[in-house]
N, CA, C and O atoms as CSV, one atom per row, in Angstrom:
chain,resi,resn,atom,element,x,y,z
A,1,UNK,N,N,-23.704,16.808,-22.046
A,1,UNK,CA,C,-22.634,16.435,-21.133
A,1,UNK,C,C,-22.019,15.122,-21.606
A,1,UNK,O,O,-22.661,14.073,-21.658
A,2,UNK,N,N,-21.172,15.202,-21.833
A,2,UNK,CA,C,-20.325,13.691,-21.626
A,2,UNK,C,C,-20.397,12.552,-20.442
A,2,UNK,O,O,-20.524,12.514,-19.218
A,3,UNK,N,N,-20.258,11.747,-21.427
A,3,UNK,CA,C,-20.595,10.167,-20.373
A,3,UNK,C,C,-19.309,9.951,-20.577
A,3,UNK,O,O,-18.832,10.132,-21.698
A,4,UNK,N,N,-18.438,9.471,-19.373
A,4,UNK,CA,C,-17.313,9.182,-19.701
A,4,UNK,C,C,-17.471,7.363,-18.598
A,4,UNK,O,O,-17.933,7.133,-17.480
A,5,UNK,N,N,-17.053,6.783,-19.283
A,5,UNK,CA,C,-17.190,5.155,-18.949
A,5,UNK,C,C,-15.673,4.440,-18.446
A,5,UNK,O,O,-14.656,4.816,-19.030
A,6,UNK,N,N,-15.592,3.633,-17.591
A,6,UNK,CA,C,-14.752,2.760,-17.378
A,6,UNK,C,C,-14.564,1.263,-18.408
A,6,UNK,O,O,-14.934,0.196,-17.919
A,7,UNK,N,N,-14.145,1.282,-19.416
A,7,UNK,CA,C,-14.040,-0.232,-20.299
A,7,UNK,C,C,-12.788,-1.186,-19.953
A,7,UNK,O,O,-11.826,-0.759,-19.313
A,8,UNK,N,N,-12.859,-2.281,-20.344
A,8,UNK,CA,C,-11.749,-3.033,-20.172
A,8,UNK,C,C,-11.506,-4.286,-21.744
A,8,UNK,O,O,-12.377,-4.796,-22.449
A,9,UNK,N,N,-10.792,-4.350,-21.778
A,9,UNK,CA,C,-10.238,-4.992,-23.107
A,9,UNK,C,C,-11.101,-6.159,-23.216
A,9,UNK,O,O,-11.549,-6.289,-24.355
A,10,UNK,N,N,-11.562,-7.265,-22.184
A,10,UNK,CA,C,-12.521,-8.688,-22.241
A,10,UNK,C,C,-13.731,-7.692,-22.726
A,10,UNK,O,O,-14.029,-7.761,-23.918
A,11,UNK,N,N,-14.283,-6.984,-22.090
A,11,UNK,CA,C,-15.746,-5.961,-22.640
A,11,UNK,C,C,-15.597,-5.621,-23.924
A,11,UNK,O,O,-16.399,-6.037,-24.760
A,12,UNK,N,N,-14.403,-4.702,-24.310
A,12,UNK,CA,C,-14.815,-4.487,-25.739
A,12,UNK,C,C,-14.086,-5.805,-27.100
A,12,UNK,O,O,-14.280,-5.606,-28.299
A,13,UNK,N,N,-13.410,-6.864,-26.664
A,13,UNK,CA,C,-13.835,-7.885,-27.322
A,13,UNK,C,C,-14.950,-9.068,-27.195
A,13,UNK,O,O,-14.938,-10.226,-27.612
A,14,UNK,N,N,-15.728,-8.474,-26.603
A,14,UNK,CA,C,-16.645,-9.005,-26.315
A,14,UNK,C,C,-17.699,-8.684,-27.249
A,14,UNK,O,O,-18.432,-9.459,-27.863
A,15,UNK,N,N,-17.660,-7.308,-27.264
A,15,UNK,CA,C,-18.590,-6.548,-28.522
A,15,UNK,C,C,-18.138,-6.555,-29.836
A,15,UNK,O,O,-18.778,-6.149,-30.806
A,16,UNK,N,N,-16.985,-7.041,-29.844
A,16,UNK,CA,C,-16.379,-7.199,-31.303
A,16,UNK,C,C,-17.003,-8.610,-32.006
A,16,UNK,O,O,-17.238,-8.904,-33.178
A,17,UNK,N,N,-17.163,-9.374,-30.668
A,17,UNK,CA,C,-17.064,-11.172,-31.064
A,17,UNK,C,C,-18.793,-10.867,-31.286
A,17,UNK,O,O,-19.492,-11.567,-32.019
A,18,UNK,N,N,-19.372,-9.530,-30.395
A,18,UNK,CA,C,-20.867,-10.120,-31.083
A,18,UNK,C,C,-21.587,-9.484,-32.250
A,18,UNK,O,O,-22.372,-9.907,-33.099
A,19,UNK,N,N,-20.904,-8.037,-31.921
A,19,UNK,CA,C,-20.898,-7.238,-33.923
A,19,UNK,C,C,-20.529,-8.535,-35.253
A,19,UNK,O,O,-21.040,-8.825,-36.335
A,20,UNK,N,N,-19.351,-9.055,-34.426
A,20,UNK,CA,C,-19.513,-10.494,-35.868
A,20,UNK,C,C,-20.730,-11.067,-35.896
A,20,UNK,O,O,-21.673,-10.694,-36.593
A,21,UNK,N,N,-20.718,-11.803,-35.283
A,21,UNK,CA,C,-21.809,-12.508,-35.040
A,21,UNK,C,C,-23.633,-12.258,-35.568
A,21,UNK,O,O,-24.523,-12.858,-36.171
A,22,UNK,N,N,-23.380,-10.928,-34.840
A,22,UNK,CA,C,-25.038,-10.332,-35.412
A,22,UNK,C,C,-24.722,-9.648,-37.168
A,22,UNK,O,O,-25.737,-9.374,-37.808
A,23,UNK,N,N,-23.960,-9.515,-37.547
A,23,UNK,CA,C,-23.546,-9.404,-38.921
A,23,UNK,C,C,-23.028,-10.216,-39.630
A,23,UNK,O,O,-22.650,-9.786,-40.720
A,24,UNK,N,N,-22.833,-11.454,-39.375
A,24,UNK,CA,C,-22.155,-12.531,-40.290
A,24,UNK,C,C,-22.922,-12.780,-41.441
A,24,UNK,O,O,-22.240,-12.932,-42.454
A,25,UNK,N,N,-24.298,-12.878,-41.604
A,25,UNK,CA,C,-25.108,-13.259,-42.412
A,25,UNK,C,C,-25.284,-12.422,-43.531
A,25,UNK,O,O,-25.334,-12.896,-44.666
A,26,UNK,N,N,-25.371,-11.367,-43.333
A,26,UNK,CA,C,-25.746,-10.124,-44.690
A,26,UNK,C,C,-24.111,-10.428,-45.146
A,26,UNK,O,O,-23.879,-11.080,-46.164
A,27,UNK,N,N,-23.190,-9.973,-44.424
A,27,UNK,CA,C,-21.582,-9.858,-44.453
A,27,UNK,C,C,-21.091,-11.250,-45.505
A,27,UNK,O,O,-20.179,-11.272,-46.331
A,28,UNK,N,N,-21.887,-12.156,-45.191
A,28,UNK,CA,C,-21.326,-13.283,-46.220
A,28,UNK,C,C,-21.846,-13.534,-47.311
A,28,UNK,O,O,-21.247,-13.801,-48.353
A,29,UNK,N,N,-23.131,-13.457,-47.127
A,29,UNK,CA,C,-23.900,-13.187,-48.256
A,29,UNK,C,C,-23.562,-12.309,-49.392
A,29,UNK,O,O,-23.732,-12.742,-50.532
A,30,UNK,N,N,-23.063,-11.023,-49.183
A,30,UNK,CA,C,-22.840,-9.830,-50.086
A,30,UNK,C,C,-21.475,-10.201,-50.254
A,30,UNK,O,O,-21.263,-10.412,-51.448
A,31,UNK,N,N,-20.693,-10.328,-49.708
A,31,UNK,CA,C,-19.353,-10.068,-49.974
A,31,UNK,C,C,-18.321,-11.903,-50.009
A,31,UNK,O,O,-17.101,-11.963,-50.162
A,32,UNK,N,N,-18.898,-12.677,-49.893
A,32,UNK,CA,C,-18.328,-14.087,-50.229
A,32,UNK,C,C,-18.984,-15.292,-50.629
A,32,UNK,O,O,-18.408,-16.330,-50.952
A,33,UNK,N,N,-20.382,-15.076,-50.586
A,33,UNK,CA,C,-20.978,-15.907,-50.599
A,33,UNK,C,C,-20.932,-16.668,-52.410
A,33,UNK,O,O,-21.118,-17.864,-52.635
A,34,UNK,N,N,-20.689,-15.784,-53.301
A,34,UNK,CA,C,-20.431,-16.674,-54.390
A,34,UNK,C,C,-18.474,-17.253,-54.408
A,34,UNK,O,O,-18.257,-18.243,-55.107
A,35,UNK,N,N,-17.697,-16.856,-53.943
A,35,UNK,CA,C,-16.300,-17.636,-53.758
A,35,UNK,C,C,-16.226,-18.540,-52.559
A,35,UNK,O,O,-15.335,-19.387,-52.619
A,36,UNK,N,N,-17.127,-18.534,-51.275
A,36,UNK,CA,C,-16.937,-19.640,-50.269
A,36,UNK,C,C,-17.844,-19.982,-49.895
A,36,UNK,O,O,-18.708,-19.157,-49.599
A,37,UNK,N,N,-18.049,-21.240,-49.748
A,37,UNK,CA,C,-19.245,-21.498,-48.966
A,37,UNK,C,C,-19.369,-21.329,-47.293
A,37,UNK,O,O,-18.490,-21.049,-46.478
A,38,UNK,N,N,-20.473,-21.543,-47.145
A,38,UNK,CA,C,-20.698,-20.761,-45.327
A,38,UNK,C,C,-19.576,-21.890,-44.661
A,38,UNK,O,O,-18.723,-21.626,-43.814
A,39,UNK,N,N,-19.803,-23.037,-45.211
A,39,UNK,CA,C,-18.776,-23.647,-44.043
A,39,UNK,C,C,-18.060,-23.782,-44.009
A,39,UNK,O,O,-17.598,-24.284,-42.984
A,40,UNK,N,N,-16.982,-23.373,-45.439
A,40,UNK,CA,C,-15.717,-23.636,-45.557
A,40,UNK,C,C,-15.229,-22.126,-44.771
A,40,UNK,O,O,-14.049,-22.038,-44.431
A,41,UNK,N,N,-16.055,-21.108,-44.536
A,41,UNK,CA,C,-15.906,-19.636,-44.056
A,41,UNK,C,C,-15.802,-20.231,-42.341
A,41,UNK,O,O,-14.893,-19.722,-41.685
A,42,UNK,N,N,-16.307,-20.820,-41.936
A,42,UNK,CA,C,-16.163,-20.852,-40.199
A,42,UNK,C,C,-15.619,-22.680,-40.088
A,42,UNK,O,O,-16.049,-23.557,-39.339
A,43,UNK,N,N,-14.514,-22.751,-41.175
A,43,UNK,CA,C,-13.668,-24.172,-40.354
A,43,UNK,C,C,-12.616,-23.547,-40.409
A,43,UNK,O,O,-12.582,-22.342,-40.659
A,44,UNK,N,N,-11.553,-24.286,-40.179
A,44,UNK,CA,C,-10.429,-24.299,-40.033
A,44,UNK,C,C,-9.615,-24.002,-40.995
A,44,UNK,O,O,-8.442,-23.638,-40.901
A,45,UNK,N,N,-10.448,-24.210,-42.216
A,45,UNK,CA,C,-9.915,-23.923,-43.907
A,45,UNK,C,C,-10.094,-22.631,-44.082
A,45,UNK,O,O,-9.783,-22.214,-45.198
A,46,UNK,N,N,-10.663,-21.564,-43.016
A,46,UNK,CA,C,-11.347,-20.611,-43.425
A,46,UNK,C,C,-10.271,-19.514,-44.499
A,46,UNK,O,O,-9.049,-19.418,-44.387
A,47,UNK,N,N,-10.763,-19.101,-45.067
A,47,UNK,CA,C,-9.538,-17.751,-45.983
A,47,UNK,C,C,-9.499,-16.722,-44.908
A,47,UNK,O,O,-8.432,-16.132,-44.731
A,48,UNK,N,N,-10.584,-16.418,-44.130
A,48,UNK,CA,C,-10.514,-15.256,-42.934
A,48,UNK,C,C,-10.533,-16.158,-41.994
A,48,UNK,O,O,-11.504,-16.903,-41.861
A,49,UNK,N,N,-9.369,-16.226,-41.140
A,49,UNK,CA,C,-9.034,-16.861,-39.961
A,49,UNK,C,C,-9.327,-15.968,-38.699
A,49,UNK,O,O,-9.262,-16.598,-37.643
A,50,UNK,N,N,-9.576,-14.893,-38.610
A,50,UNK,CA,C,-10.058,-14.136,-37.507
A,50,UNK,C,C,-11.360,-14.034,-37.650
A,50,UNK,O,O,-11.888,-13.502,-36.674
A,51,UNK,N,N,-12.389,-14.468,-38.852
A,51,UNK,CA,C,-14.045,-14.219,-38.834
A,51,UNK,C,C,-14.097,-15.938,-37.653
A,51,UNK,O,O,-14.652,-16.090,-36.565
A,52,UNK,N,N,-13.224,-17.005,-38.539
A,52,UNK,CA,C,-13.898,-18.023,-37.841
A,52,UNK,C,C,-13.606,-18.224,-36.551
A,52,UNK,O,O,-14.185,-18.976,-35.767
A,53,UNK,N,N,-12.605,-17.461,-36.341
A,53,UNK,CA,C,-12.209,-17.546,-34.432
A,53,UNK,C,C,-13.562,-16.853,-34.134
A,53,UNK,O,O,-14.486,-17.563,-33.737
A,54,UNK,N,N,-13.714,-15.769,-34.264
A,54,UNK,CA,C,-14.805,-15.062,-33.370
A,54,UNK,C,C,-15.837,-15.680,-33.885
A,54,UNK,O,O,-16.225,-15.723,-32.718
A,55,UNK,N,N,-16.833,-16.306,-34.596
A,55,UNK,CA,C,-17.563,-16.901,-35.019
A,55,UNK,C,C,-17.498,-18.383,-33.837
A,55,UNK,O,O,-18.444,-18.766,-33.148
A,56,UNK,N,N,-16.445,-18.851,-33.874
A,56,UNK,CA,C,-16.764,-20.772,-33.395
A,56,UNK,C,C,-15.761,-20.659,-32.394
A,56,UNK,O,O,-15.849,-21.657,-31.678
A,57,UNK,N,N,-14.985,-20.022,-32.070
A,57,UNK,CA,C,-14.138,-19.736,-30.148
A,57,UNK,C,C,-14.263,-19.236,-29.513
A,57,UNK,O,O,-14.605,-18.077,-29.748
A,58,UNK,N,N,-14.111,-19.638,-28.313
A,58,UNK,CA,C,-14.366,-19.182,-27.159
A,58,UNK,C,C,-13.956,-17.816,-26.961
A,58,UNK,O,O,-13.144,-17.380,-27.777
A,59,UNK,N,N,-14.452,-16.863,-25.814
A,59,UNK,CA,C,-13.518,-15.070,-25.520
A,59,UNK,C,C,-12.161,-15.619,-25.548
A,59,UNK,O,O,-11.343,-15.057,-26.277
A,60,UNK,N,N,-11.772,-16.731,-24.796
A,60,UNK,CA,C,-10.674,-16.984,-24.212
A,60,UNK,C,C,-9.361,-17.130,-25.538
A,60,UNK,O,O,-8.438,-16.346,-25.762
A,61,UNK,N,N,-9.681,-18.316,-26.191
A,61,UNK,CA,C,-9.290,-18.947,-27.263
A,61,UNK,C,C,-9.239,-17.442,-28.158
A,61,UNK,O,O,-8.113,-17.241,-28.613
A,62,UNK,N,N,-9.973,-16.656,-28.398
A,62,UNK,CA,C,-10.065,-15.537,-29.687
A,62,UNK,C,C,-8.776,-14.683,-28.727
A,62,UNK,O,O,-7.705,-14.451,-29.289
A,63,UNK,N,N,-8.979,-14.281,-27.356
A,63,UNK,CA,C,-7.948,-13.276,-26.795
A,63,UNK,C,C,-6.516,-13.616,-27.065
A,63,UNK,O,O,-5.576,-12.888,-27.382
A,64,UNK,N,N,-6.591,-15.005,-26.846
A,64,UNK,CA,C,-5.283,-15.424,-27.338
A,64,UNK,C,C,-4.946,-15.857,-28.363
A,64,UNK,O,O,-3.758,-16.178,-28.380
A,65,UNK,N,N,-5.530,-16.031,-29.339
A,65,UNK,CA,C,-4.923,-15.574,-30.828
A,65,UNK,C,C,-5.067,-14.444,-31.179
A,65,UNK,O,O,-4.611,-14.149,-32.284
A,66,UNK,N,N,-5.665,-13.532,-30.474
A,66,UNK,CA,C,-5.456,-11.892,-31.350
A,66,UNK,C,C,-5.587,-11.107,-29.815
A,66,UNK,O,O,-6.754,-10.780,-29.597
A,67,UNK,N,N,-4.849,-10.822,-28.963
A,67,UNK,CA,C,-4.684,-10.048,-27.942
A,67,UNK,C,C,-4.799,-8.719,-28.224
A,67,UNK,O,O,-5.070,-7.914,-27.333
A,68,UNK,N,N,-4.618,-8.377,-29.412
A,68,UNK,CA,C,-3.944,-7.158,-29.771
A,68,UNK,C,C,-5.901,-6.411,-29.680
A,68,UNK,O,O,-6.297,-5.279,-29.402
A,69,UNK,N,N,-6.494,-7.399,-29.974
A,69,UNK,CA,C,-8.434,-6.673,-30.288
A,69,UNK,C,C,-8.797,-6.316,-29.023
A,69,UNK,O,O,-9.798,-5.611,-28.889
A,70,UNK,N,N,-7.865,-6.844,-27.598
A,70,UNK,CA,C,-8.551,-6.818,-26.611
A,70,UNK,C,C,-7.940,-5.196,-25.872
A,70,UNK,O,O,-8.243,-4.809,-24.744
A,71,UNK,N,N,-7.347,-4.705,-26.517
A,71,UNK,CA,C,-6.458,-3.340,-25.996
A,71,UNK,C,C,-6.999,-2.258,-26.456
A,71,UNK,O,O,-8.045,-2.447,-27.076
A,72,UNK,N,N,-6.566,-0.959,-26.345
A,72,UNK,CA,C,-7.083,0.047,-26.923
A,72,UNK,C,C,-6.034,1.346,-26.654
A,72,UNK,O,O,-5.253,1.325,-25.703
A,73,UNK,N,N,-6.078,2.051,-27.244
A,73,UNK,CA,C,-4.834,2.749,-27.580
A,73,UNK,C,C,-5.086,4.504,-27.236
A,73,UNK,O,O,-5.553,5.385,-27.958
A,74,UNK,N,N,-4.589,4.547,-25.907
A,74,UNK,CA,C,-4.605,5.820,-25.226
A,74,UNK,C,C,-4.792,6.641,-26.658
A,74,UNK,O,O,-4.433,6.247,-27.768
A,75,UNK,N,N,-5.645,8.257,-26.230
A,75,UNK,CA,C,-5.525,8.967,-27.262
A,75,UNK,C,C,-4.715,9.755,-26.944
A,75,UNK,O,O,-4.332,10.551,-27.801
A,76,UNK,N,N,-4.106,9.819,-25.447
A,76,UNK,CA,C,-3.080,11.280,-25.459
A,76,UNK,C,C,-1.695,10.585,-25.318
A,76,UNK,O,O,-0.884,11.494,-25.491
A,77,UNK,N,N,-1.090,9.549,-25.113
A,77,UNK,CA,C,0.385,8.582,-25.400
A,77,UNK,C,C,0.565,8.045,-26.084
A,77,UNK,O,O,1.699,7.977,-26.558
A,78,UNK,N,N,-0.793,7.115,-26.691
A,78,UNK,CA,C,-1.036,6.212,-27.721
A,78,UNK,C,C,-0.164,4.930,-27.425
A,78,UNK,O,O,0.308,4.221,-28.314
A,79,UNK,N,N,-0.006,4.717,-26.073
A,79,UNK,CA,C,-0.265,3.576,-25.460
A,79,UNK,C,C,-1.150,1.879,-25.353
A,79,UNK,O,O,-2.342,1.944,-25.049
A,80,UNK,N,N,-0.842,1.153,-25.480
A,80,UNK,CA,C,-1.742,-0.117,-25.977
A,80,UNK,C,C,-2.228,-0.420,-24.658
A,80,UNK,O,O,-1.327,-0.920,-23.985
A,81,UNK,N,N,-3.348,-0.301,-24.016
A,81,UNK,CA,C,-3.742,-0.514,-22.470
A,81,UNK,C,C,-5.102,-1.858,-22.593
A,81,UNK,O,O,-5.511,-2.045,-23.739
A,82,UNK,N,N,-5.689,-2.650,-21.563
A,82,UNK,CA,C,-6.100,-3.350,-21.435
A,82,UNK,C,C,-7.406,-2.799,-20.327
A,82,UNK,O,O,-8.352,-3.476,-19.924
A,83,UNK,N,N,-7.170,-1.723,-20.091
A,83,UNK,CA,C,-8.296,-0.753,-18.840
A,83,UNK,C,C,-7.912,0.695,-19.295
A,83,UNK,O,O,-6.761,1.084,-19.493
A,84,UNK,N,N,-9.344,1.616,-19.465
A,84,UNK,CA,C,-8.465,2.454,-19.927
A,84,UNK,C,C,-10.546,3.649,-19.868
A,84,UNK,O,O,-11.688,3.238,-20.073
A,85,UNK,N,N,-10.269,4.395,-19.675
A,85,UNK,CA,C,-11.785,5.336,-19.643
A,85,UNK,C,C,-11.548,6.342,-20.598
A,85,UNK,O,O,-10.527,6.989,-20.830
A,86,UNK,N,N,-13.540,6.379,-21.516
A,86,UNK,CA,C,-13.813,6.864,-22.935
A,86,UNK,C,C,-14.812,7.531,-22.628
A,86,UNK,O,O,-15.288,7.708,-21.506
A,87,UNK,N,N,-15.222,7.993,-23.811
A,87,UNK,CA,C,-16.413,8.901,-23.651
A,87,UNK,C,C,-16.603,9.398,-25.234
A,87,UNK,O,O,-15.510,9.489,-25.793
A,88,UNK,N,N,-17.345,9.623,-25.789
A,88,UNK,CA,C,-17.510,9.741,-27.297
A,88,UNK,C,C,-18.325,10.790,-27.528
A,88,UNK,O,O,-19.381,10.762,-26.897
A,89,UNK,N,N,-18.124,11.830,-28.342
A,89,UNK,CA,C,-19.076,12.813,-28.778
A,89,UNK,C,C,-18.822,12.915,-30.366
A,89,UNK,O,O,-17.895,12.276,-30.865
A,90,UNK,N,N,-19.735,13.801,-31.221
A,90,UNK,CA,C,-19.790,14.034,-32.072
A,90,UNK,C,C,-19.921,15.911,-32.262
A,90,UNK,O,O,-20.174,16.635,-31.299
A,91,UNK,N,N,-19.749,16.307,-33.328
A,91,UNK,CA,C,-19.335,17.831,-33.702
A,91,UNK,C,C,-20.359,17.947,-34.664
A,91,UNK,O,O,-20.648,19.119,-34.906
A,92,UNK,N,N,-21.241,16.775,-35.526
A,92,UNK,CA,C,-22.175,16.442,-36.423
A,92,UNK,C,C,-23.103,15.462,-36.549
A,92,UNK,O,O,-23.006,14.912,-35.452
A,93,UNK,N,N,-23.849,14.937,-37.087
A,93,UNK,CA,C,-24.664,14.295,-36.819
A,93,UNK,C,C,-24.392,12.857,-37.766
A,93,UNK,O,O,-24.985,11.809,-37.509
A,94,UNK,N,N,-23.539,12.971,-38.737
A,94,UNK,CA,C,-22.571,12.540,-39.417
A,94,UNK,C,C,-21.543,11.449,-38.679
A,94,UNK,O,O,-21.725,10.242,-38.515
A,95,UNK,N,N,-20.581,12.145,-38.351
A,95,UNK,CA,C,-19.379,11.765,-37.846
A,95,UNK,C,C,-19.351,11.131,-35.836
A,95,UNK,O,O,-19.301,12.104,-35.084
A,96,UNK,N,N,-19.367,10.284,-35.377
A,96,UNK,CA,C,-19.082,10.190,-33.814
A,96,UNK,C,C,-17.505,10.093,-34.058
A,96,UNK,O,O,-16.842,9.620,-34.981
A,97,UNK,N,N,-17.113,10.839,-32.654
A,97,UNK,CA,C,-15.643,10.669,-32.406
A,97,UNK,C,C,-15.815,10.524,-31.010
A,97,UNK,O,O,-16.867,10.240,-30.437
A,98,UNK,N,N,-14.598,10.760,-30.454
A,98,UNK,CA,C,-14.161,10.043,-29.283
A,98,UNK,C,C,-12.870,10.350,-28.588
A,98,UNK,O,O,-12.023,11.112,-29.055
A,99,UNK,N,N,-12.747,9.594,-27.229
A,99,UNK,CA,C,-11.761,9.853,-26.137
A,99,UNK,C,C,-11.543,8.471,-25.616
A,99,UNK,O,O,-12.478,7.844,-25.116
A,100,UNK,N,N,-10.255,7.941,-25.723
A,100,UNK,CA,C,-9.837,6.830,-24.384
A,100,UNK,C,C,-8.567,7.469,-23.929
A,100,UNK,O,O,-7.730,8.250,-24.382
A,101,UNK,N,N,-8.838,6.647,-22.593
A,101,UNK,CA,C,-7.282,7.837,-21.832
A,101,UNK,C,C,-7.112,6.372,-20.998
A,101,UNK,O,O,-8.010,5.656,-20.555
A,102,UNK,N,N,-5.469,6.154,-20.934
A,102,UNK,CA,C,-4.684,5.027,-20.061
A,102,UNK,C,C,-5.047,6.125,-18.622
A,102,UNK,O,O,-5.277,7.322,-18.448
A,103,UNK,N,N,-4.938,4.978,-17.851
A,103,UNK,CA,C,-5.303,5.478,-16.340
A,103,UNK,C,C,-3.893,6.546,-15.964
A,103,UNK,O,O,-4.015,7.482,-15.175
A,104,UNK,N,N,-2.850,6.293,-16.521
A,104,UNK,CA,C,-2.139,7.847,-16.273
A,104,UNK,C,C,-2.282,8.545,-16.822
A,104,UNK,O,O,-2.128,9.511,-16.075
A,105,UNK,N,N,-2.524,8.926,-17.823
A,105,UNK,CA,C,-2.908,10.145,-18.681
A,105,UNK,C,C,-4.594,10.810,-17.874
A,105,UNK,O,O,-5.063,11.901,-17.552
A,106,UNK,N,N,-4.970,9.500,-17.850
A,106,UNK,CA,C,-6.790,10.143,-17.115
A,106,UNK,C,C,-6.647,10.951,-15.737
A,106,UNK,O,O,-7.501,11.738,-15.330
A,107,UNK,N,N,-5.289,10.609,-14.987
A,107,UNK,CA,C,-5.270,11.324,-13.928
A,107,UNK,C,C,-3.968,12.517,-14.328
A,107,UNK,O,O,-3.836,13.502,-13.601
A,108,UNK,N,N,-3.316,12.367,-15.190
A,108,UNK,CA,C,-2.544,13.936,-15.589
A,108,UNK,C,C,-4.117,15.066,-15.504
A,108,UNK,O,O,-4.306,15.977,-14.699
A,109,UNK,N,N,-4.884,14.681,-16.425
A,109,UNK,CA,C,-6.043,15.181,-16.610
A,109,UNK,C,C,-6.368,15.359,-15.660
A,109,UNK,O,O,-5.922,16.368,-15.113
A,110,UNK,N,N,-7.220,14.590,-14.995
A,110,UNK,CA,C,-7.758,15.090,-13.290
A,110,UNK,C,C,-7.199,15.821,-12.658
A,110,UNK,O,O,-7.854,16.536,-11.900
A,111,UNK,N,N,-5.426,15.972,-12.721
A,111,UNK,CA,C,-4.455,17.199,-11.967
A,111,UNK,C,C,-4.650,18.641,-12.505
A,111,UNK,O,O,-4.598,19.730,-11.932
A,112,UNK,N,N,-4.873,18.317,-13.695
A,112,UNK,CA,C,-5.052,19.491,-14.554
A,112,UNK,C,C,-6.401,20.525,-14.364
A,112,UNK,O,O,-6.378,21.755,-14.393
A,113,UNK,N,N,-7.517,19.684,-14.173
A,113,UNK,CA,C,-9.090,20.103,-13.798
A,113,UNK,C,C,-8.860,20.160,-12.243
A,113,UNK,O,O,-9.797,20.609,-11.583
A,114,UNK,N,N,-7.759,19.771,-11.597
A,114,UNK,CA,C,-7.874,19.998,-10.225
A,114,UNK,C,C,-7.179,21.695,-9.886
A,114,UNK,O,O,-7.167,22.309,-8.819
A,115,UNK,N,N,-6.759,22.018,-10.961
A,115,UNK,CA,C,-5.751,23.282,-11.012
A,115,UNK,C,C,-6.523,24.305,-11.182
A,115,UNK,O,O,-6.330,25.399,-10.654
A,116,UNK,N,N,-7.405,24.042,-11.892
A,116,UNK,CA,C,-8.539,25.350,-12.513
A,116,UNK,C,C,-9.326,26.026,-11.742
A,116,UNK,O,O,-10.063,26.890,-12.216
């Protein structure tokens, strides 16, 4: 059965800011660690200016330099929404895919299952 969830844009940049976070270390190591050093990677000098926001700013401070991480993009309008309900399955054991629906599209849907 499907789990279908209520998310909101602060929640899933929230999980973005801590996927950095719990991966920064292997992530710099392998892939920059001989062109930057760790601290020139999380100042202000950084070459990736979105690792060191989510790394050393606040939710607040990161939402508002990149608003765009805090949205998510209806799958049936493809709409940029800020609240919006998912649910994820897979067809393989391989591959996960997925569902987000803007709260009008989630209730076209509900009219639709209300018809059947």
């Amino acid at each position: 059965m499907l789990k279908w969830e209520i998310k909101n844009g602060d929640d899933k940049l929230k999980e973005i800011i801590q996927n950095t976070k719990d991966t920064f270390e292997g992530w710099f190591k392998n892939s920059w660690s001989r062109t930057c050093t760790r601290e020139k990677m999380l100042s202000e000098n950084s070459p990736l200016e979105h690792v060191y926001y989510k790394m050393t700013k606040s939710l607040k401070e990161v939402k508002e330099k990149y608003p765009h991480e805090a949205l998510e993009r209806c799958s049936s309008c493809d709409k940029y929404v800020d609240k919006w309900i998912e649910t994820s399955f897979s067809f393989c054991d391989e591959y996960g895919c997925g569902m987000s629906l803007c709260k009008e599209c989630a209730n076209k849907l509900k009219d639709s299952i209300n018809k059947m």
